[in-house]
FIDO-230826 format. One record per residue (C-alpha): x, y, z. Coordinates in steps of 0.001 Angstrom, whole numbers, padded with zeros to 6 digits, always signed. Each point is the difference from the previous one (the first is absolute). Example, Ala and Ser with C-alpha at 12.3 -4.5 7.8 and 13.67 -1.06 7.14 Angstrom:
2
+012300-004500+007800+001370+003440-000660
***
This chain:
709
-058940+008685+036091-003107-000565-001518-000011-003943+001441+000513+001512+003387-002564+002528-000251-002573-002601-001117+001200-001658+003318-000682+002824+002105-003433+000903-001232-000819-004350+000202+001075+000057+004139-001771+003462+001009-003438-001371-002005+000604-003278+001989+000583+001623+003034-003115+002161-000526-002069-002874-000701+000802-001937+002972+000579+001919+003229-002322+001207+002003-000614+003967+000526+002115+001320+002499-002209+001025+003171-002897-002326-001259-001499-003432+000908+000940-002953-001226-003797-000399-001760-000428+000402-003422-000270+003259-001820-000954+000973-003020+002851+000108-002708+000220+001661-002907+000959-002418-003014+003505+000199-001745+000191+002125-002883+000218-001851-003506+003728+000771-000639+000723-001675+003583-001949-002651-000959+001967-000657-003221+003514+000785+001839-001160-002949+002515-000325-002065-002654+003142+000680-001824+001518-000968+003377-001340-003337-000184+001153-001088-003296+002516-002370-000217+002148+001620-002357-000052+002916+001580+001269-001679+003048+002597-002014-001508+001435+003573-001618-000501+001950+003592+001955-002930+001211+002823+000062-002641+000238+003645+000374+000397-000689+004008+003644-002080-000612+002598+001913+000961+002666+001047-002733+002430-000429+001838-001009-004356+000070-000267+000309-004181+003164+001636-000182+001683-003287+001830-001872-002469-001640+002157+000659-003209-001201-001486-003371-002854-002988+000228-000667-002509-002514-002837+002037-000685+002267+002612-001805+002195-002503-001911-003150-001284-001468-001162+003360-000660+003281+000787-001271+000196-003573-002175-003915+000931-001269+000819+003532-000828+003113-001224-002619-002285-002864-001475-002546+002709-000786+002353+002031-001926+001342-002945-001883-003613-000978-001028-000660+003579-000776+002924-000176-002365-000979-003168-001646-003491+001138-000375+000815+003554-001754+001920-002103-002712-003506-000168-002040-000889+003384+000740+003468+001400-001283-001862+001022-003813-003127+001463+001671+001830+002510+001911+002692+001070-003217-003823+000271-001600-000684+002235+002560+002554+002163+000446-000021+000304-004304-003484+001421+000767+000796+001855+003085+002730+002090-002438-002469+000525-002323-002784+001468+001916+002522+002112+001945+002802+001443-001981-002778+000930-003396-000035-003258-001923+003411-000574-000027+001637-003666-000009+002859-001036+002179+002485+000221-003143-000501+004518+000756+001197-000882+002997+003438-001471-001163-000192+002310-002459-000331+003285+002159+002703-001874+001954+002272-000053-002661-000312+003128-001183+001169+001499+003600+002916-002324+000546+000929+000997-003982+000121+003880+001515+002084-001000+002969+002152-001621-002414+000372+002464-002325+001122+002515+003047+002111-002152+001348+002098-000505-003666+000302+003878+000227+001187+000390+003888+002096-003013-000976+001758+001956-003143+000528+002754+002038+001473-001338+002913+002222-001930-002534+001139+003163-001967+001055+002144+003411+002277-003137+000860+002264-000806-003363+002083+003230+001042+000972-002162+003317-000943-003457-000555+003227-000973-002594+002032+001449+003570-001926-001682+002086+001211-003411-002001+003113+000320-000294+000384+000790+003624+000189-003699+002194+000477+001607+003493-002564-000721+002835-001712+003773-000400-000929-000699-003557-001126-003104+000839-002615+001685+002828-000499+002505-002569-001152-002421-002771-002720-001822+002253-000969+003264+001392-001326+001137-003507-001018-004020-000825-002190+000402+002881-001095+003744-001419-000437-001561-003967-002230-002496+001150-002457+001291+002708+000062+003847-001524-001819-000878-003333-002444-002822+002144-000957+003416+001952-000653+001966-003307-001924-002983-001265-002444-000773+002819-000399+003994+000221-001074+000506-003536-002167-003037-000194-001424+000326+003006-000217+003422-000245-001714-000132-003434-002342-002366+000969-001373+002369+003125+000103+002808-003004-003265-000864-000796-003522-001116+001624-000641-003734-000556-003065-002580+001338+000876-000884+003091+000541-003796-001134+002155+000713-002497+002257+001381+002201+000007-002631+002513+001044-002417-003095+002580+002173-001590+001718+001334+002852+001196-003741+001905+001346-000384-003892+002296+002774+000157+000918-000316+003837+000765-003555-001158+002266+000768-002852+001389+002621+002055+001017-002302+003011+001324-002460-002343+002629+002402-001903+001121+001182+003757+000556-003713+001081+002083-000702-003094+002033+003075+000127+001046-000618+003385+000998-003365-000941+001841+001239-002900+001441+001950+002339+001242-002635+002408+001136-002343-002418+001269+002246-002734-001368-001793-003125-000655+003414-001750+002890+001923-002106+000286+003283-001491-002917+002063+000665+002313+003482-000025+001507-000593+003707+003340-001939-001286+001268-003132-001582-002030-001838+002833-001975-000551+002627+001644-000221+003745-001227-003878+001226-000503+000495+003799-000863-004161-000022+003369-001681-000006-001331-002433-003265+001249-000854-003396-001548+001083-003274-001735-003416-000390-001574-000190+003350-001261+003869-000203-001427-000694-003240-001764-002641+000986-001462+001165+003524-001153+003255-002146-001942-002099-002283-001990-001867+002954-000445+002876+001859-001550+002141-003231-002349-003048-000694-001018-000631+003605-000605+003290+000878-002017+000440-002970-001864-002334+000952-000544+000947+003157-001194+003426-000440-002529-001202-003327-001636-002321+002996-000148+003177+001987-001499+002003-002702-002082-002690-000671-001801+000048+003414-000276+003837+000473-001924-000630-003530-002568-002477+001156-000561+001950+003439-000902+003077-002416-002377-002034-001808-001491-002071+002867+001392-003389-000112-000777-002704+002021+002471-000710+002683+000195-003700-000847+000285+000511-004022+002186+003237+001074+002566-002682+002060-000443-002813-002729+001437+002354-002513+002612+001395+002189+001112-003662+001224+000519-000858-003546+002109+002850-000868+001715-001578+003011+000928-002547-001949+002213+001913-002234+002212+001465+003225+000481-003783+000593+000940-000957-002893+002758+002593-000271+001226-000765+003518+000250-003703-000704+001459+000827-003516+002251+002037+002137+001124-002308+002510+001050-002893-002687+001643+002395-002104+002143+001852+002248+003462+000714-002023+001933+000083+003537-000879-003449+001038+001661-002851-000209-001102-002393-002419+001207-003481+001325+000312+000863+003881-003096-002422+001582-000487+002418+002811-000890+003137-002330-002572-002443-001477-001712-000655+002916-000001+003684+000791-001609-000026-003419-003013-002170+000754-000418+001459+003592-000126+003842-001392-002991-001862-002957-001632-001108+003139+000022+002794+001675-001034+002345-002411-003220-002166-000697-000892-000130+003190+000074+003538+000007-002141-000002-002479-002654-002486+001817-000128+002596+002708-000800+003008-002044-002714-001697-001674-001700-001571+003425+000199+003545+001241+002608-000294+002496+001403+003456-000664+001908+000205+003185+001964-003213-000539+000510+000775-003517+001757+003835+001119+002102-002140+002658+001208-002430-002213+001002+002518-003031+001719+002126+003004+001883-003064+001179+001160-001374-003693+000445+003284-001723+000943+003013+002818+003699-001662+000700+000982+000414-003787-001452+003274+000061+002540+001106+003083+002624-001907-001310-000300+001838-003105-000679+003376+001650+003831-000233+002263+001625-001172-003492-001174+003096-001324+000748+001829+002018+003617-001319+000792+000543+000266-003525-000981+003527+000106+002617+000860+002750+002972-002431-000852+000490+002682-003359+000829+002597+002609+003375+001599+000148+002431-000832+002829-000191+003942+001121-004006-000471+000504+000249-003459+001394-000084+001824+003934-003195+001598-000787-001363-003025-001423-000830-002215+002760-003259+001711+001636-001324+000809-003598+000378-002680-001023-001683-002008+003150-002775+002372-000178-000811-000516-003670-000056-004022+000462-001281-000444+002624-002319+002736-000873-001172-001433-003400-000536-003257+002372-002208+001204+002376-001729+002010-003016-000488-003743-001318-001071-002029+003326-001917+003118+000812-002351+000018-002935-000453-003855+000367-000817+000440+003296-002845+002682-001171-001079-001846-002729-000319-003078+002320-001814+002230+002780-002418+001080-003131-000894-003525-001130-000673-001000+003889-002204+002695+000422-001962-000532-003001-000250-003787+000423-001494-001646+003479+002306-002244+001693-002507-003204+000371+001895-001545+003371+000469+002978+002365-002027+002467+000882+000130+003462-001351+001286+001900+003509+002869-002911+000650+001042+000172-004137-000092+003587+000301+002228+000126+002976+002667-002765-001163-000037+001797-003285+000636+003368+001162+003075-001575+002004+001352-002095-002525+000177+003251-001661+001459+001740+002690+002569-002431+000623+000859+000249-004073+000801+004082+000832+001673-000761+003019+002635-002701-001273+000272+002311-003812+000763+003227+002142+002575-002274+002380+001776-001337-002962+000664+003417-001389+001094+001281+003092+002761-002367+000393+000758-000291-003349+000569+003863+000050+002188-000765+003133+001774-002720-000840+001085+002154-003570+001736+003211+002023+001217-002263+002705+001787-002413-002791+000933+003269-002497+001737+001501+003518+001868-003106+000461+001307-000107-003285+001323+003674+000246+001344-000721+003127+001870-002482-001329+001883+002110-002458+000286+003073+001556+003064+000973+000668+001703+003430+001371+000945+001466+003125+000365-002612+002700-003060+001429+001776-002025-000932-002979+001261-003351-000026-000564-000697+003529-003763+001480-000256+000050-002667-003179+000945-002625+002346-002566+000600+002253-002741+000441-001998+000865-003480-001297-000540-001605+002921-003064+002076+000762-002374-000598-003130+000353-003561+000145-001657-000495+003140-002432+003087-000557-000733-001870-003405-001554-003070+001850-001172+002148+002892-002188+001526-001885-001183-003307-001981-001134-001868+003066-001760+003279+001153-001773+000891-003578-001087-003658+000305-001025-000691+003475-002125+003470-000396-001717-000947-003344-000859-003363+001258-001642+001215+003038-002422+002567-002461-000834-002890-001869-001184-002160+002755-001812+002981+001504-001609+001092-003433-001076-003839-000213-001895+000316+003184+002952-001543+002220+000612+000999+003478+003211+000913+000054+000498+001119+003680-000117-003202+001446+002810-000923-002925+002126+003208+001484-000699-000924+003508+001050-003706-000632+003486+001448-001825+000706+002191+002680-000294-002785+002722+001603-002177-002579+002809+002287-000614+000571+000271+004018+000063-004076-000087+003122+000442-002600+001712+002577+002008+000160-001913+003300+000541-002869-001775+002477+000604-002563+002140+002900+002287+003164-000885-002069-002218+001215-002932-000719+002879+001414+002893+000983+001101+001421-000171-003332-002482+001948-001465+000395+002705+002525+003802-000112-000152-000298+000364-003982-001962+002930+000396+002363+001620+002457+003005-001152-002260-001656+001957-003045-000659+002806+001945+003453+000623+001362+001563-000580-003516+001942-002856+001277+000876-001500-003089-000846-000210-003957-000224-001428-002661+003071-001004-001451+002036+000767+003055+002311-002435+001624-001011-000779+003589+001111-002142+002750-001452-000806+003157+001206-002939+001765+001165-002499-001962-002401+001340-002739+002110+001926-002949-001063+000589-003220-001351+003018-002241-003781+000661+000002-002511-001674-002724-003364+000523+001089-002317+000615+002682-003308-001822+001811-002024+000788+001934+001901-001948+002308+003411-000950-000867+002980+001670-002064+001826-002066-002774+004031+000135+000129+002308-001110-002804+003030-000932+001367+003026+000765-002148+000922-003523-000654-003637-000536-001741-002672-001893+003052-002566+002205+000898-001162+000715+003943-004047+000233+000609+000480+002196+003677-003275+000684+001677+000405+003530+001222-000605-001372+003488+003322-001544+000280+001959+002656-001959+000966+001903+003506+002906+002494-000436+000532+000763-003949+003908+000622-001186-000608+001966-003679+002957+000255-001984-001761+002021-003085-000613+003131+001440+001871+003432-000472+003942-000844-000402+002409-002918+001535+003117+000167+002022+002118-002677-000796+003484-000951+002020+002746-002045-000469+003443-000744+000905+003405-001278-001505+002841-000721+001705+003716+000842-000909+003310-000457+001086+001664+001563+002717+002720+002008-002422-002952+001337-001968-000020+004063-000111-003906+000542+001204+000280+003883-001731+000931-001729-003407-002979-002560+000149-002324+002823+001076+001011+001965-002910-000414-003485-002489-003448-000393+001073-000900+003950-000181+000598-000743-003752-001736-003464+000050-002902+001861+001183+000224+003002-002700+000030-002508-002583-003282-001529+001029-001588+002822-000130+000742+000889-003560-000757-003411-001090-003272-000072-002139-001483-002800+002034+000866+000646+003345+000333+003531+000187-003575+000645+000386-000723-002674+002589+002513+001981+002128-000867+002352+002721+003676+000030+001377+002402-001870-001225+002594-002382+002061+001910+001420+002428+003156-001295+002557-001250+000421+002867+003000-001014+001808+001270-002249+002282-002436-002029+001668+002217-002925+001734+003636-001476+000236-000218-003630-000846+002337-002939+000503+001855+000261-003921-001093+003624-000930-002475+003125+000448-003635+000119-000360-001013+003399-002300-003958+000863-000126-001780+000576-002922-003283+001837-000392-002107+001354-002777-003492+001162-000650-002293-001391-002837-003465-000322-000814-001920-002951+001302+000430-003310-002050+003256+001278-001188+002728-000087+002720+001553-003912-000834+000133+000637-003387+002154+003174+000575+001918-001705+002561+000846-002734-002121+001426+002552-002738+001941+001573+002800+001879-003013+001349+001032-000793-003662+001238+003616-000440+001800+000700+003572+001405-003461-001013+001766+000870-003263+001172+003599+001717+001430-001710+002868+002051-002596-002821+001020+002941-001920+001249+002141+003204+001565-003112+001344-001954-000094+003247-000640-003298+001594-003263-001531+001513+000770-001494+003312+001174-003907+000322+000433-002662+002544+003810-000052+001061+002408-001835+002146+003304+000914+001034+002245-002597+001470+003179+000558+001585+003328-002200-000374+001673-001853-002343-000336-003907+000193-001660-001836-002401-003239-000736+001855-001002+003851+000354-001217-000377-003753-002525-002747+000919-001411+001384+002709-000365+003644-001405-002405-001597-003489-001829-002181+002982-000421+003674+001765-000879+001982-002743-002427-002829-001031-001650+000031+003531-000441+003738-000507-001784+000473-003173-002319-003198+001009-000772+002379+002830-000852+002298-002477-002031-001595-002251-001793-001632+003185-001042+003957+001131-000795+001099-003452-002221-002866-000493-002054+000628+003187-001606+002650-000911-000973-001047-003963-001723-002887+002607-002385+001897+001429
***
């Protein structure tokens, strides 16, 4: 505003000095002469500098925003990393001078005292938050003898929830009662302020520490005893040796880490350098390295001899220097993204193991209430994780410039990266949640059992969820990908636009598709057919396997399997629904008495229905019918009986063999092929076998047709 003001005033003073009064001649007047702060404004104008910067300021933003980075900025950016190597080499020297100084600073400020009242004062706090925690801890450990020799002898999976539940209380309860008292004590009284800027990153250290170890103790179960139980619960599937050793690393690195972080809240109080501040950092640096290298060559799980796991070896050493390299030129945002990308899949890894471990103790009678708490807490405790990297990541990029984009297009790609981290975390949990009750409903579905209207709402629901299952996948995905390409800056409408005119494409050409997609649909909707029924349509016969979107899988009863669009299904002929009628007929001989065989099968059929196997596969038994036809060598009787679907040939089968043994023992005969010939010479014999030979050919011709087709 001010350039454009400054502008303003230069063009009206111009204007004033050279036109002519309005009104007036054209001969010269008398003018007044410009005041001195016009004078020196005119004179700003025409310095070059402040020309080139009026004409910087003129370019549009919307022309720097294209350009992108220049080779101006990666030299910038190339200069600005040299600069804080050399500042790190040249502190090196000046390392004593500043320990000189901050001796003197701690006397002057905190009444001639050295640094060693420092550790001492220290000392003396983290002895009182000791000492309190001893007593919670004997408490605590005397209210649980009563129930802890129970709680040992008992192996079942609530004891086992019940022992970590007070592991996790025994070792984060008397943590709380020590930071509280030591803390607490140390606020208890009115110190410099310097003193407590030194003490307090001590305790906060210590404290941090103890909390990372007791989790990990926690996690791995190295610790017994401790008045909770024989043991600890380990919620990492690991062996004694491997937990033993992954708890030592983790106690040394961690200590470690949090002494560097103690260190620098230390020099800040006492007004380090930056450079000797980041020497002595970098070189406590050192020591995480070393105990990550030591790490990855010692690892008890690997194998020793296997040439691959070596070269895994030397690529993790690489790696981890070169993460090193980039923490001490400064690069803190690579550094963040490449501890993310080696150490956040372990972490997740570790956090569903956990987790899984936590749930597989569960009884079979919780198991269905399981599956949504137990998708919630993983996935949870993963987003928890990715979330806080994310933060910590946002944190670091805020406090650090970016060196080859501008601040406005970082900003924005930033905010959508992070956006797009939400997006696919809260999509993930959604269908995870989903895909848990869908697959928990199938499996009850499965082994329900019941009334038959419970069954056949079973049935249905298993062909349902299925396709609702990936339904739902494609549509959590297709939405969460479209966010993240909007959140990114993305146009996404001409993307819909183009899928809609796409999609038309497909339809007109791929109608067959279409059409079985539709027909699917319409299929599901009218409750055609499910899964597990037996079908036919056509020359299509089998019982139902699965569903597509676009097809229906049949297994045909000898064993090969049908892949039917629903397209070309047409008319459906199901065989599994509600009960069967099943017919047959046997034919007898002409002499036979029809009341006597009616009466033979009445039995037959009372006896199936107090058989243990048939009987409740029966919804009437077999019944005579009667006479149905009057053949060439006997009658034709009908047959009938009602049974549930699936059921009806093995029943039948049963009843042949048992009208079959009553019609032997009652002496009634099954109808024949027979020839009578009349007179008495010797060549009637002949051609009665020729006749009677001709005759059951015919038969066996007939009864073969229809086994044919």
């Amino acid at each position: 505003m001010r350039l454009f003001r400054m502008c303003a005033v230069a063009l009206w003073v111009g204007a004033v000095v050279a036109a002519p009064a309005h009104g007036q001649s054209a001969a010269p007047a008398a003018v007044a002469p410009p005041p001195e702060k016009v004078e020196q404004l005119l004179k700003l104008l025409d310095d070059p500098d402040v020309k080139a910067w009026i004409a910087t300021k003129g370019t549009s933003p919307a022309a720097e925003e294209t350009m992108g980075p220049s080779a101006s900025d990666f030299m910038l950016w190339s200069n600005s990393i040299r600069a804080h190597l050399r500042g790190i080499g040249q502190a090196v020297p000046a390392v004593p001078g500043e320990f000189e100084g901050a001796s003197s600073t701690i006397m002057t400020e905190i009444n001639g005292r050295g640094p060693g009242a420092i550790l001492f004062l220290f000392a003396i706090f983290a002895a009182l938050g000791l000492g309190a925690e001893l007593i919670f801890r004997r408490l605590v450990k005397r209210a649980g003898q009563r129930h802890a020799a129970a709680v040992a002898a008992d192996e079942t999976p609530p004891a086992r929830h019940h022992i970590l539940g007070r592991a996790i209380f025994a070792a984060m309860a008397p943590l709380v009662v020590f930071a509280i008292v030591s803390i607490g004590a140390f606020h208890a009284f009115t110190w410099p302020p310097l003193l407590g800027a030194l003490v307090l990153p001590l305790l906060v250290a210590l404290i941090a520490w103890r909390v990372v170890m007791s989790i990990t103790a926690i996690l791995l179960g190295v610790r017994k005893g401790s008045g909770i139980g024989p043991g600890m619960v380990r919620l990492i599937p690991i062996d004694d040796v491997k937990a033993a050793f992954w708890y030592r690393r983790a106690a040394v690195f961690s200590g470690i880490f949090f002494t560097g972080w103690a260190a620098a809240g230390l020099m800040t109080a006492l007004n380090f350098t930056p450079n000797v501040k980041g020497l002595i950092v970098y070189t406590l640096g050192l020591g995480l390295l070393a105990v990550a290298l030591e790490t990855v060559w010692n690892r008890p799980e690997a194998p020793v001899a296997s040439k691959a796991y070596r070269v895994k070896e030397w690529l993790l050493t690489f790696y981890l220097c070169l993460l090193w390299l980039l923490w001490v030129a400064g690069l803190s945002l690579a550094l963040w993204v490449g501890i993310y990308v080696l150490v956040l899949p372990p972490i997740l890894r570790t956090t569903s193991a956990a987790v899984k471990s936590f749930f597989s103790t569960a009884d079979d009678a919780a198991k269905p209430k399981a599956p949504v708490v137990e998708v919630l807490i993983e996935r949870g405790a993963r987003v928890i994780v990715i979330a806080l990297a994310v933060a910590w990541l946002a944190l670091v990029l805020r406090s650090r410039t970016v060196g080859l984009m501008g601040d406005e297009v970082a900003s924005r790609l930033f905010r959508g990266v992070l956006g797009g981290v939400v997006i696919l975390l809260t999509a993930d949990l959604v269908w995870n949640i989903a895909k848990g009750l869908i697959n928990r409903r199938i499996e009850r579905a499965r082994v329900e059992g019941g009334d038959p209207a419970e069954l056949a709402r079973s049935g249905r629901l298993l062909t349902l969820l299925p396709i609702l299952r990936n339904f739902l996948a494609v549509l959590i995905a297709a939405i969460a990908v479209m966010m993240v390409l909007s959140g990114l800056g993305v146009a996404i409408g001409p993307l819909i636009a183009g899928a809609g005119i796409f999609g038309v494409a497909i339809g007109f050409g791929s109608q067959a598709l279409v059409r079985d997609i539709i027909s699917g649909i319409f299929y599901m909707t009218d409750d055609a057919f499910r899964v597990g029924e037996y079908i036919q349509s056509g020359s299509y016969k089998g019982t139902v396997e699965s569903f597509s979107i676009r097809s229906v899988k049949l297994r045909h009863h000898r064993g090969p399997i049908f892949t039917v669009p629903f397209g070309t299904l047409g008319a459906v002929q199901n065989m599994s629904r509600d009960w069967v009628i099943d017919k047959f007929f046997i034919s007898v001989s002409y002499d036979t008495d029809i009341a006597k065989v009616k009466k033979l099968v009445k039995g037959v059929g009372a006896a199936l229905l107090e058989d243990e196997e048939f009987g409740p596969q029966i919804i009437e038994t077999v019944k005579m019918k009667g006479v149905e036809d009057f053949g060439d060598y006997g009658i034709k009787l009908s047959f009938a009986m009602m049974t549930k679907p699936g059921h009806q040939s093995t029943i039948r089968r049963r009843a042949y063999a048992m009208i079959r043994e009553a019609f032997t023992a009652n002496d009634i005969g099954f109808a024949s092929p027979t020839v009578q010939v009349a007179g008495n010479d010797d060549l009637s014999a002949p051609a009665a076998a020729a006749a009677t030979r001709d005759a059951m050919a015919r038969k066996n011709a007939a009864a073969a047709k229809p086994e044919e087709g």
